[in-house]
C-alpha positions, 0 to 999 in steps of 0.5 A, spaced: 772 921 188 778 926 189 777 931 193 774 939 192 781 945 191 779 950 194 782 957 195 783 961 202 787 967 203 792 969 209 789 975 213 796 977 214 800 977 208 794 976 203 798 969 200 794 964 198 797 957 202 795 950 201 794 950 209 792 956 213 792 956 220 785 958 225 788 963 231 787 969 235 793 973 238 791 979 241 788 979 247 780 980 245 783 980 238 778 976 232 778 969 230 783 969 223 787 965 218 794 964 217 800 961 213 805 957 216 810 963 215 806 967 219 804 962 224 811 962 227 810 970 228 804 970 231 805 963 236 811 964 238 813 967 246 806 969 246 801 968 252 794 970 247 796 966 242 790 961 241 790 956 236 783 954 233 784 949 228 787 947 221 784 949 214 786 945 208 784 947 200 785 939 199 778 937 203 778 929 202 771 926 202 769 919 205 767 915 200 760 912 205 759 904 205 752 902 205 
């Protein structure tokens, strides 16, 4: 079974990207999605930056035995 496209968009560029980044940068700012070109800008020398996990528009489903 392959896997499921899906699309995401960058809350700061608005460029659709295969993988988007789950993070907060502001001091209690919100959760957002970002690409990897906008990641460099909003991780870098920044002490709020929180990194929140990794979104795929690839999602590989498991095939279960049983």
């Amino acid at each position: 079974m392959s896997g499921t496209n899906r699309v995401k968009l960058c809350d700061r560029c608005s460029q659709a990207a295969p993988i988007l980044y789950r993070v907060k940068y502001e001091d209690g700012g919100n959760w957002i999605f970002v690409c990897p070109q906008c990641w460099t800008g909003v991780s870098e020398n920044n002490p709020f930056y929180v990194y929140g996990g990794t979104w795929k528009a690839v999602k590989n489903r498991k095939k279960r035995k049983g």
